[in-house]
N, C-alpha and C positions, 0 to 999 in steps of 0.2 A: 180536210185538205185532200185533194187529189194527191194517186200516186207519181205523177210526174215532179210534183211538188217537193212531197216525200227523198226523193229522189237526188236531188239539186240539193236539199238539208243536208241526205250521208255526205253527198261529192262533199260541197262545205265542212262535214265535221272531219272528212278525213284529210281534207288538204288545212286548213286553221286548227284544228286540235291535235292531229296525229302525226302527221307530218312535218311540219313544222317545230314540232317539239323532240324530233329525232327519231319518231316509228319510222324505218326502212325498210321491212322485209315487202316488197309488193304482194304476198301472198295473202299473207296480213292487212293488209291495206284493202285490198279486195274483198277480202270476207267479211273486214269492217263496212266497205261502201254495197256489201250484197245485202247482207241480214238486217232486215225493215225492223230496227230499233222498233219504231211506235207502235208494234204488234203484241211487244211487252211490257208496257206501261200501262197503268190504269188509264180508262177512258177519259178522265178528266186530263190526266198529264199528258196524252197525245199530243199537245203543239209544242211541247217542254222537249219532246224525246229526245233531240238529236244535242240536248245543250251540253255547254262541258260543267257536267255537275252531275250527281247520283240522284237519282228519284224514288220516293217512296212506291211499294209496292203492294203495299200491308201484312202487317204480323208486323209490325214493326221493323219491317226487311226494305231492303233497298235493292234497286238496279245500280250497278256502279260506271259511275263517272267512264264516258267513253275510254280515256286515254289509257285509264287503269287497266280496260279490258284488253287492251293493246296494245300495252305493255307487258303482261303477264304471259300473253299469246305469242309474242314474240321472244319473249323470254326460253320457250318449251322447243322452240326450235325446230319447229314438225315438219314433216316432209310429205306426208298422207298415208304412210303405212299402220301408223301407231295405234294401239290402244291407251285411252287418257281417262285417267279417271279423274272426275271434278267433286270434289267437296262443298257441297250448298247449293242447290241447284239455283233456287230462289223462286225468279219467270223463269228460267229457259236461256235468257237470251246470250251469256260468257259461253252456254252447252252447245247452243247453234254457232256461234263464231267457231267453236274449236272443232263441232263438227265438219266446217268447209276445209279442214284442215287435214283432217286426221284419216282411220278406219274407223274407228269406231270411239266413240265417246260412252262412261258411265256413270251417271251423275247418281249423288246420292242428298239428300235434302228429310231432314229431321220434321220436318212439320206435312202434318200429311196433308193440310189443304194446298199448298204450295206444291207438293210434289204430284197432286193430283193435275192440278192448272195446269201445269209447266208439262208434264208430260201430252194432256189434251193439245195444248196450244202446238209444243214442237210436231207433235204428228198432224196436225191441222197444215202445218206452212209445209209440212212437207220431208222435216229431218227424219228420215227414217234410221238412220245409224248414230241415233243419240236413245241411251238406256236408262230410264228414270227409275231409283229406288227409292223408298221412303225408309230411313232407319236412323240409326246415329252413325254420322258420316266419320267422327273421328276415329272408329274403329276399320276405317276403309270399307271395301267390298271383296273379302277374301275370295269370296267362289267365283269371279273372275279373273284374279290376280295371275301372272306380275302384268304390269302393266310399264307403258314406256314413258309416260309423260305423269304427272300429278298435280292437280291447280288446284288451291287449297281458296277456296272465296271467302273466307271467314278468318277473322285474327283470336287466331293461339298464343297461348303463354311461350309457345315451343312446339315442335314440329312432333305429333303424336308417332309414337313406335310404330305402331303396325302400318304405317303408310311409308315408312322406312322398309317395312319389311316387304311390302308388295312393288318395291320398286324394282322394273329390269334393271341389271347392271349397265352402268352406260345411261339409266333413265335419269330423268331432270323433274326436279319439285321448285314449283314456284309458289310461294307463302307470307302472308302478311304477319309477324312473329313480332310481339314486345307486349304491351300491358293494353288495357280496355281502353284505353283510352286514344294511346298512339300506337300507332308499328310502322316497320321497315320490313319492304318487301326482300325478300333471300330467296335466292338461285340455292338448290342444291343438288350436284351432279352426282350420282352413284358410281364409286370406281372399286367393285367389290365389296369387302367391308368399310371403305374410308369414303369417306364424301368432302367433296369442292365445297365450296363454300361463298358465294358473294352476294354480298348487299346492293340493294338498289334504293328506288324513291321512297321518301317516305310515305304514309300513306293513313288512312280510318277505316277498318273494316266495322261490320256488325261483331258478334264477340261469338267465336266456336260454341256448341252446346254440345254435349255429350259426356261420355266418359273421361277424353282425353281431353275438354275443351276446359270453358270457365266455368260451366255450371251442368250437371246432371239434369237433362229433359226429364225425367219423371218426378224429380222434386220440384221444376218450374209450375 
């Protein structure tokens, strides 16, 4: 497909999948209709990319269903000052949406071929202010903490500590929280020691891997 093509798909997925279903923040909506979905899809699912539905990415890892990403994004509330730290990098492509957003983005992704792609790919289109680590993301990324935003791309039993602990005060976690099978995405806003609390859509992530996740990477 031509990029013209391409083009007229985001317009369409942002005004029938995102709009329509209650995304408002225009800035958000922007960064949805800027960041070329099909550049993080396997070459086979290119004509797929802009659908409303997740797509395989392999490792058994998915791209997620547009609306999800644009809901979580807007969930974070970003203004373009912030440091955001993403859990599961995957492709790239939740890391370059919150890049049009933010200051700085630092994604952290457990599986090192994943984080290898995903890093090649963002600096390929051009994100230069997206930070790719390969490690176990449930333990956050201390040596750059705190951070003002945290998008958790992976469903947890419960929201791992130390990403509590790397939160600015005032900072916002958006996270898919309940059992492997289902979860419900939760807002949680830092007010000191005590944090807000609200539930949102429900939702299917892949399942956290790590220490704080569902299963320990070095026993998989």
């Amino acid at each position: 497909m031509s990029e013209d093509i391409y083009l007229k798909l985001r317009q369409a997925m942002v005004e029938t999948q995102l709009r329509s279903r209650g995304v408002r923040e225009a800035r958000v909506l922007h960064a949805m209709a800027s960041v070329p979905r099909h550049e993080f899809v396997l070459p086979q699912a290119m004509d797929m990319a802009y659908a409303d539905e997740p797509l395989p990415i392999g490792g058994g890892q998915t791209i997620s269903q547009p609306y999800i990403v644009a809901a979580m994004t807007e969930a974070l509330q970003l203004c373009g000052t912030e440091r955001v730290l993403e859990i599961g990098t995957g492709c790239g492509y939740q890391a370059a949406v919150l890049a049009q957003l933010s200051r700085a983005v630092y994604s952290i992704e457990i599986r090192p071929e994943l984080a290898r792609s995903a890093s090649e790919r963002l600096q390929r289109l051009g994100f230069q202010n997206v930070h790719v680590h390969c490690g176990d993301g449930s333990l956050g990324l201390k040596e750059f903490a705190p951070y003002d935003a945290i998008l958790l791309a992976a469903a947890a039993p419960s929201l791992p500590e130390p990403l509590l602990d790397q939160l600015n005060d005032g900072g916002r976690v958006i996270a898919p929280l309940g059992t492997e099978e289902q979860q419900q995405l939760v807002l949680l806003t830092r007010h000191g020691k005590h944090y807000d609390s609200q539930r949102r859509e429900t939702c299917r992530f892949v399942p956290l891997l790590g220490r704080f996740g569902w299963k320990d990477w070095e026993i998989l």
